[in-house]
C-alpha positions in Angstrom: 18.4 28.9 20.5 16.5 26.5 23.2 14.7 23.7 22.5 11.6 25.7 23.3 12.3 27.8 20.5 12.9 24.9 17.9 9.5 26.3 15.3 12.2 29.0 14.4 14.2 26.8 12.3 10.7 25.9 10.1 11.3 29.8 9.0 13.2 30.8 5.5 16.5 32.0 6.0 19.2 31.3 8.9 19.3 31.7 13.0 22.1 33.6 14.5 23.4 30.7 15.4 24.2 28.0 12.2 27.5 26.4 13.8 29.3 26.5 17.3 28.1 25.9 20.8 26.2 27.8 23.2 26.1 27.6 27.0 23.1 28.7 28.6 22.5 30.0 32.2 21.2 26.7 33.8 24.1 24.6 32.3 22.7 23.2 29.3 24.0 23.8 25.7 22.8 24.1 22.1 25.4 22.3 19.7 24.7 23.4 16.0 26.4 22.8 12.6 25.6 23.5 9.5 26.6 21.1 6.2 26.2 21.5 2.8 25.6 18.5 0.7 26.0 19.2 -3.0 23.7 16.7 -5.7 21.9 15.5 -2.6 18.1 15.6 -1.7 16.3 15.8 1.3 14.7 12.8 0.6 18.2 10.7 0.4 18.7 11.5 4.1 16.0 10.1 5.4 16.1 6.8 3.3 19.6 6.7 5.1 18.7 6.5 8.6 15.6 4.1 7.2 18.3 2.0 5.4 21.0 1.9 7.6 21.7 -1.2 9.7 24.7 -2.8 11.1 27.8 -1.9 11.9 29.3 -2.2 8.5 26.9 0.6 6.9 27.2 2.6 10.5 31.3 3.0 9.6 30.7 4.4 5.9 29.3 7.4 7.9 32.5 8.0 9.9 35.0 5.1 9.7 36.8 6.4 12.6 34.6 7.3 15.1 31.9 4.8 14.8 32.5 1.5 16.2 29.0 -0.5 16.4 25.5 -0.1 15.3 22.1 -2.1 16.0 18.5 -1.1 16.4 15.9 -2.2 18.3 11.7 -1.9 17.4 12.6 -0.8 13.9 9.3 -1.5 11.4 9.3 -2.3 8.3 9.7 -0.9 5.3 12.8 1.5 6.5 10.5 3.2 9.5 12.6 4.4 11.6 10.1 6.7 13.6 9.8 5.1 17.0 12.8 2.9 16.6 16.2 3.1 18.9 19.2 3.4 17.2 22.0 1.7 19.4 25.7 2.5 18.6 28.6 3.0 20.6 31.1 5.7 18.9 33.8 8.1 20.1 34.2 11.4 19.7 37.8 12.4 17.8 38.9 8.5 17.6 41.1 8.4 20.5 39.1 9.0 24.0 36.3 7.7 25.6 33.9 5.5 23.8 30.3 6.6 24.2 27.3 3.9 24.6 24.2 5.6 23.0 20.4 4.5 22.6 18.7 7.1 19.9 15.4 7.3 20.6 14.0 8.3 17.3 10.8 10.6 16.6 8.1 11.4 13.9 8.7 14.9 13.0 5.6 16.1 13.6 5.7 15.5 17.6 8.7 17.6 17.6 7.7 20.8 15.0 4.6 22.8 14.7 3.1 20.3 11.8 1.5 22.6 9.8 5.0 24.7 9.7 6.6 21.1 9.1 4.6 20.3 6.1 5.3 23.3 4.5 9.3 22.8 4.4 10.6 21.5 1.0 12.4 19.2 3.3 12.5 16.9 6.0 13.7 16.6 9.4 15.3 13.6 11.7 14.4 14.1 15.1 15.5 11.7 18.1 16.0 12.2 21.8 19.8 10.7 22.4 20.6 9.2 25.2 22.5 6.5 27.2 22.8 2.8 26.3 23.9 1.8 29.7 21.2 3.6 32.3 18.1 4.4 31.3 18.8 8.3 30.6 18.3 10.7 27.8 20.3 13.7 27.3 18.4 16.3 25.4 17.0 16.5 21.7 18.3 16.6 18.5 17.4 17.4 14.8 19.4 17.3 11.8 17.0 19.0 9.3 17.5 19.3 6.2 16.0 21.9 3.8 16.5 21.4 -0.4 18.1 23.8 -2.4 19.1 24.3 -6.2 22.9 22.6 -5.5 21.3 19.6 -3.7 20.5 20.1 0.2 21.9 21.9 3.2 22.1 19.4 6.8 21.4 22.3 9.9 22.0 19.9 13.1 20.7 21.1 16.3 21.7 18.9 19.5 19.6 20.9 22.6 21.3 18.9 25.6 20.6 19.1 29.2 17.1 18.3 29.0 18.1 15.0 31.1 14.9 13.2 31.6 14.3 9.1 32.2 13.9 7.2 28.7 10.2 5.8 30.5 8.8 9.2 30.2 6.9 8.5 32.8 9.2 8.6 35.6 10.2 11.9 37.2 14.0 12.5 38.0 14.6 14.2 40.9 16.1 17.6 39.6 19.2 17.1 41.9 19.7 14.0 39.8 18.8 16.1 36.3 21.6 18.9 37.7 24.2 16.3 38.4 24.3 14.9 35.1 24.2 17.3 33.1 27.4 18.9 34.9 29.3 15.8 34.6 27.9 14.9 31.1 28.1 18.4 29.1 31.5 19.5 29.7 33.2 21.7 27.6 35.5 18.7 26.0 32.5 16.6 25.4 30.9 19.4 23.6 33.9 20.6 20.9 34.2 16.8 20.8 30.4 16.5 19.9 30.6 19.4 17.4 33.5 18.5 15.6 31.8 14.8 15.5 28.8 16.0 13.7 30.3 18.1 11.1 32.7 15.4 10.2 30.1 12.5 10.3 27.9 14.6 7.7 30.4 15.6 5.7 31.3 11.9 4.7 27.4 11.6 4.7 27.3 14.2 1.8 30.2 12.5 -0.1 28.7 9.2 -0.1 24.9 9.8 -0.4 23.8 10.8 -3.9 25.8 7.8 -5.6 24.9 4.9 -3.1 21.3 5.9 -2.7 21.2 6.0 -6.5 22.8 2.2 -6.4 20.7 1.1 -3.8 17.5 2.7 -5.3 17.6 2.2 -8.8 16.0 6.6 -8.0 17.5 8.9 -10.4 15.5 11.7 -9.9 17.0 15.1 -8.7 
């Protein structure tokens, strides 16, 4: 599943693909996993990523791989539509650490909003790319649908879209081929998929009681 194709996962039901990695023709790759997060709601995942800070709260989610968190033009109010998530984490604790800026989205821009609206769920949409050159890799969602045990997390990264982060400068496609050879090898992606289903499954453990804490919101 492309990025192009991204509506079909506003649809009941499951996609052929729910977890692994696909390579596409023109060298880039869809990364998807799939968590289920028992006594959790949708709503709990996105007042994490509106209530998640420093670097502190960043290593609750994975205390091995993440290193550093900060953001930049976050609002108030826990918006984090439009704000940049900066962390630098590794991928499997003992190999290269990776620099990222997060560029993160309102839903809507991303999905057909109609379709969007009518999820019992939400979605967390960002563009990730690099702290250290102005460079975005691709897309990404994690969305996350309700269900009678709590929620289910399907995580989509759609990488090789390399485009500038001022979407208003054109790459030269030589550039956009380049990187995305070096950046989406086949180590970075197992790395990258492993990452995500570990990250979330800590996420699932520690959600329903610290955003009860935090909250004071006992509703299921």
């Amino acid at each position: 599943m492309r990025f192009e194709d991204r509506n079909e996962m506003l649809k009941p039901g499951y996609l052929p693909l729910e977890s692994g990695i696909i390579r596409h023709d023109d060298g880039s790759v869809t990364i998807a996993a799939l968590t289920r997060m028992p006594h959790c709601r949708a709503k709990m995942v996105h007042w994490w990523f509106g209530w998640l800070g420093g670097t502190d709260q960043y290593k609750l989610w994975h205390p091995v791989d993440h290193i550093f968190s900060d953001w930049e033009d976050r609002g108030n109010g826990g918006n984090y539509y439009g704000a940049k998530h900066l962390v630098h984490e590794t991928l499997g604790g003992d190999g290269e650490v990776h620099k990222l800026r997060i560029h993160f989205r309102d839903p809507h821009e991303v999905f057909d909003p109609a379709g969007y609206d009518a999820v019992d769920g939400i979605a967390v949409c960002a563009r990730p790319g690099s702290l250290e050159r102005p460079i975005n890799l691709g897309h990404m969602t994690h969305f996350v649908r309700n269900t009678d045990y709590g929620c289910e997390m399907r995580t989509r990264f759609w990488m090789g879209d390399v485009h500038h982060q001022d979407l208003t400068t054109q790459l030269p496609d030589a550039v956009v081929q380049t990187i995305r050879r070096e950046a989406l090898t086949e180590d970075f992606c197992t790395r990258l998929h492993r990452h995500a289903i570990e990250e979330m499954g800590y996420l699932a453990d520690l959600l329903p009681v610290l955003y009860r804490q935090v909250t004071q919101d006992a509703r299921f």
